[in-house]
N, C-alpha and C positions, 0 to 999 in steps of 0.2 A: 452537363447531365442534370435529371432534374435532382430534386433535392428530396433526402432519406427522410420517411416517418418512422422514428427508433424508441421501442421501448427500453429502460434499464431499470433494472433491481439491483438494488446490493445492499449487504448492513450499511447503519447511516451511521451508526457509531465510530467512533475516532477508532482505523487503522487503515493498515493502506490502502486497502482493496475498495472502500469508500471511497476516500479520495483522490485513488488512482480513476473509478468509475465516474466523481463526480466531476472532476479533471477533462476528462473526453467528455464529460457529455454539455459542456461547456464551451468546450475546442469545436464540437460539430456544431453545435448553435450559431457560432462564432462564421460558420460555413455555409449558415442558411439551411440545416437539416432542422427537422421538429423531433425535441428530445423532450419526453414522456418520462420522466422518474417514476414510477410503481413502489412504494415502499410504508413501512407502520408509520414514519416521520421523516422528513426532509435528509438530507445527510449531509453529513460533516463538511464545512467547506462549500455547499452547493450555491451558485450565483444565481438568487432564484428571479431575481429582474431582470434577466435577460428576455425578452418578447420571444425570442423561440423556446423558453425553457418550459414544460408544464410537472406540476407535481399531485399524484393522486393516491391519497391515503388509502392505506388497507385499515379497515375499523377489526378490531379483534373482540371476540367475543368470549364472555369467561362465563358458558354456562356449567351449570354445577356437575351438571352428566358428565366434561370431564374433570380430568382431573389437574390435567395441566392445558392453557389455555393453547387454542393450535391456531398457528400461524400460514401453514401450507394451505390448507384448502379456502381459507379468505381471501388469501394474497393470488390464487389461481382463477378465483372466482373474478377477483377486481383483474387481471390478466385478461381476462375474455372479452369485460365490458370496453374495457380502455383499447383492446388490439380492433375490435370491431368496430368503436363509433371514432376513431380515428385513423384507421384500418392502416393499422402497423404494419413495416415491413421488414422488421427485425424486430425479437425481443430477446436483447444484448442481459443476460442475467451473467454474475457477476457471484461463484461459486455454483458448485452443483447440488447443494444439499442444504436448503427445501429450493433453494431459488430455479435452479432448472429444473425439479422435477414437478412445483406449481408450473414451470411457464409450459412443459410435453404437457401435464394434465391438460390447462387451459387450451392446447394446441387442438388436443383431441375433441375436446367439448366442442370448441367451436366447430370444427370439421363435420360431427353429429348432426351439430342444429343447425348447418347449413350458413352459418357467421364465417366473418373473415377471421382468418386463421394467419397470424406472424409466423415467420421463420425463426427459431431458435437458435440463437449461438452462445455458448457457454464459454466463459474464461474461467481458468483454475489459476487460484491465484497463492495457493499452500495448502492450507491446513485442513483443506477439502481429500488431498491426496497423502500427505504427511502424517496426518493427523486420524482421521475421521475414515477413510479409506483405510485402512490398519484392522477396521473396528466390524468383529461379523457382523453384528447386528445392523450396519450400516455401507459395507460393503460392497452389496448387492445393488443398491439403487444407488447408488455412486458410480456404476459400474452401468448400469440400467439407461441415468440421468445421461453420462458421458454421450456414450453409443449410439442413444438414441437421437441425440441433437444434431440438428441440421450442419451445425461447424462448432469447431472446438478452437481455441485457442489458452495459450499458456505464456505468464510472464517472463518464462527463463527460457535455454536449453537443458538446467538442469531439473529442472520443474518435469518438462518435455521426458526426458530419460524416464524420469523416477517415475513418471504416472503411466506409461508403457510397463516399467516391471512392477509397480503393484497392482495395477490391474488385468495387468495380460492384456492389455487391447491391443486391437489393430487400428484402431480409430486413428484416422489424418487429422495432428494437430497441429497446430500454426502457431509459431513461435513469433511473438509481437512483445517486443520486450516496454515496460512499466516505461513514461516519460513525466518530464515534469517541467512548465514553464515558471522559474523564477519571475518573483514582484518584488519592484525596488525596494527598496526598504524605506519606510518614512519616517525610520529615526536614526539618527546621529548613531554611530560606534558609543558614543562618550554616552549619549544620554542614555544607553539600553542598559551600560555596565554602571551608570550613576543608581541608577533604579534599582537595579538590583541589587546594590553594596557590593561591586567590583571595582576594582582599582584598573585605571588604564594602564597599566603594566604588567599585569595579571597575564598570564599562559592560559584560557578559559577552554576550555572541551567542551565539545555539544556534545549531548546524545537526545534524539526523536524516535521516541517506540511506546507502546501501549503496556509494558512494564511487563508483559505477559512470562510466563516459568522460561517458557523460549528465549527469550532475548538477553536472561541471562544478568541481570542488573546487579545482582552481587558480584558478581566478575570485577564489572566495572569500576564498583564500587571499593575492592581490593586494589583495582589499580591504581585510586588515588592516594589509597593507606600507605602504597610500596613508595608513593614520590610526595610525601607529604615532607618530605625533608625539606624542599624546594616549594617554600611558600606562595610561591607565583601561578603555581598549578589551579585548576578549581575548576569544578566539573559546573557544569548545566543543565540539567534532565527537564526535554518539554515533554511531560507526563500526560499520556494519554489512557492513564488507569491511575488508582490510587497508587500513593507513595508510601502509605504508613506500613503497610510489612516490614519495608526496607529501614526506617529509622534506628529500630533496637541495633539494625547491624551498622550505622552508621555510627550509633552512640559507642558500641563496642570497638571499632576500630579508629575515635577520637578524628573522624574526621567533621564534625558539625561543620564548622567555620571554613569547608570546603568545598562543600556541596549547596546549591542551591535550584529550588525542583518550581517549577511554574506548570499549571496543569490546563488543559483544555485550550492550547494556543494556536488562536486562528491567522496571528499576526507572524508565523514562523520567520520569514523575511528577516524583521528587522531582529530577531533573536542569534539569526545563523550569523548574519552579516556582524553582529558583534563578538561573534568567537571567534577563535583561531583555527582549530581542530576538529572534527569526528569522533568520536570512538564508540563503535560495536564490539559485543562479545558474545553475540546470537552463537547456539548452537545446533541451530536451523534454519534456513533464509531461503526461499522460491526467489527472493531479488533483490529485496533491503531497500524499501522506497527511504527509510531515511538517510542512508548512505545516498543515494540519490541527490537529496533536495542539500546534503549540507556541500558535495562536491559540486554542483552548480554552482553556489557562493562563493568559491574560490577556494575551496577549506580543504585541504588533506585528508585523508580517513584513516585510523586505526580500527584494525577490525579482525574479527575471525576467516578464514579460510572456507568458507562453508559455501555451498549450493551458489546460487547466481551473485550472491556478491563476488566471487570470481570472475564474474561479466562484466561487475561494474568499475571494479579498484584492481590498478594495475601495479603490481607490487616494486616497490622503489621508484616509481614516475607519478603516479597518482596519492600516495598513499603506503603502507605495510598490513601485510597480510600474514597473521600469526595462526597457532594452531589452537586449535578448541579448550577452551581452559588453561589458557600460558597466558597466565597472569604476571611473571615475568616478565614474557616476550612482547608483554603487551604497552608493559609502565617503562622498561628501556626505549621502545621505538615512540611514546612517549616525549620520554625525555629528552630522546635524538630531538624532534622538533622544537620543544621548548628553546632550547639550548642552542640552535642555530636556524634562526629568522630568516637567513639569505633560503637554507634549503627547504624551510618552511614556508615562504611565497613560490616557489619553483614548483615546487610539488603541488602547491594553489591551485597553481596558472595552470596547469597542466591535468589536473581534475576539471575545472573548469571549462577548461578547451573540450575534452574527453566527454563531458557529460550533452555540452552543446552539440557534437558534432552525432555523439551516435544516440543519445537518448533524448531525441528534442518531441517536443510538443509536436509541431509539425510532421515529423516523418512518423511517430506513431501513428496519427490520427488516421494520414496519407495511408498505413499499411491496412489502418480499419476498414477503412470506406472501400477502398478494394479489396478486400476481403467478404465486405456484407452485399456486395455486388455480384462476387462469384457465388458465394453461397445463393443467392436470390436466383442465378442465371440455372443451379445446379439440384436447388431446394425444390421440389413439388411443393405448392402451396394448399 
């Protein structure tokens, strides 16, 4: 078949739904598709030397008229120019609010002035529907954005559910669950936990999140307070937000010499590949891309019960699945790992297996491209 001209938008800032965007649009490159980024700066993660990859800034303007500078009508405006002189045949935006509702404006403008006009497809990726969809003032064109778009997609089934009952739509959405291809790691076990001031005997926990009120970081942080009896324990947080809120509560519950936070990390690989464990304590998850990337690596997960990490972590074969704030339940199943290495590779092996078989790079990409084919055969242009 021939090969797709795809625009994407999405925040470039460190969370998932960047990196989950700039992931695929890397993976189609990788296929001979021409993948068009649209964004105020390149995004997090994006391989931008790839010969199929392009990237074309949105310029933002701060005139004094308003009052806060606006992002939607520049980023629709660079949407027209970009779908027209390389005459897109998707543009894949990545949240509904501003990104689908600049790509329908651009859709329309172009249609007007007689320009080629992309077919839109929107993925909801949370906090679009969890969050922001909750909100009247914002509601409406959430609701507007969705409906109107040519194809919908969503990273869960539970995502799927929850944006049917807060929106009341009937809109067909296409469940294409988050993938993630692991890179080897290019440092030694010994030397990532040398650098850091870990001891190779050490019990180490990953956590990968943007620190945000969601995810719940004091949680986690209570969990290490509850097994700090057991010096071998020591958390890891690749901080993809600041860490100083959390400090006063780390100084308070005397864990300094347990915790250690490294922020902005592009080299994830060689970070996962030297812990042992997972642990989340999100009290809202559309998918949990870090539960993701660390059960790739062979790593068990501790985590909360919530929205599509239930997709991803299968409770007693992959990993345990606690209840929302069992901070308990969270530092005994814990402990279970520390304290028995044979069930803690089993449990590895078999996230890892799990992650390869139903969340691979591959088969998502596979479920995109056909998907942006039916949309295209099904879309009035």
């Amino acid at each position: 078949m021939n090969p797709l001209s795809i625009g994407i938008t999405c925040y470039p800032s460190v969370g998932g739904s960047g990196i989950v965007a700039s992931q695929l649009g890397s993976e189609l490159a990788a296929l001979g598709h021409k993948i068009h980024f649209i964004s105020y700066e390149p995004p997090f993660r994006l391989e931008k030397k790839h010969p199929n990859i392009f990237f074309h800034q949105v310029e933002l303007n701060e005139y004094r008229l308003f009052k806060y500078p606006d992002y939607t009508l520049p980023l629709a405006v660079k949407m027209v120019e970009v779908a027209n002189k390389f005459k897109l045949d998707i543009m894949h935006v990545h949240y509904a609010v501003p990104h689908a509702t600049a790509a329908l404006l651009a859709r329309q403008i172009a249609r007007e002035e007689g320009l080629h006009a992309a077919r839109v497809i929107t993925t909801l990726h949370g906090t679009d529907i969890t969050l922001l969809a909750r909100d009247p003032n914002l509601a409406p064109i959430i609701k507007y954005s969705t409906e109107s778009s040519c194809g919908v997609t969503a990273v869960s089934h539970s995502l799927r559910e929850e944006t049917i009952q807060v929106l009341k739509t009937t809109k067909d959405i296409e469940v294409i669950h988050n993938s993630y291809r692991p890179r080897a790691p290019r440092k030694t076990r010994s030397a990532v936990r040398k650098a850091l001031g870990l001891r190779q005997d050490d019990f180490v926990l990953i956590h990968l999140s943007n620190l945000r009120p969601v995810k719940r970081a004091q949680d986690i942080l209570k969990v290490i307070a509850a097994v700090k009896d057991d010096e071998r324990i020591k958390l890891l947080i690749l901080a993809g937000g600041p860490f100083d809120p959390f400090k006063p509560l780390v100084k308070e519950l005397g864990i300094e010499k347990r915790v250690v936070v490294k922020s902005n990390v592009v080299d994830i690989e060689n970070y996962i590949a030297a812990s042992d464990a997972g642990i989340y304590a999100s009290e809202r998850e559309s998918f949990g891309m870090g539960v993701l990337e660390t059960m790739s690596f062979g790593k068990p997960v501790v985590a909360t019960r919530v929205g599509g990490v239930t997709e991803i972590v299968v409770e007693g074969e992959t990993g345990y699945l606690k209840r929302l704030g069992d901070v308990r339940g969270l530092a005994s199943a814990v402990r279970k790992l520390a304290n028995d290495p044979e069930l803690c590779a089993r449990l590895g092996a078999a996230a890892k297996a799990r992650a390869q078989d139903n969340f691979s790079a591959e088969a998502s990409v596979g479920k995109y491209v056909a998907f942006y084919r039916r949309v295209m055969a099904e879309c009035r242009q």
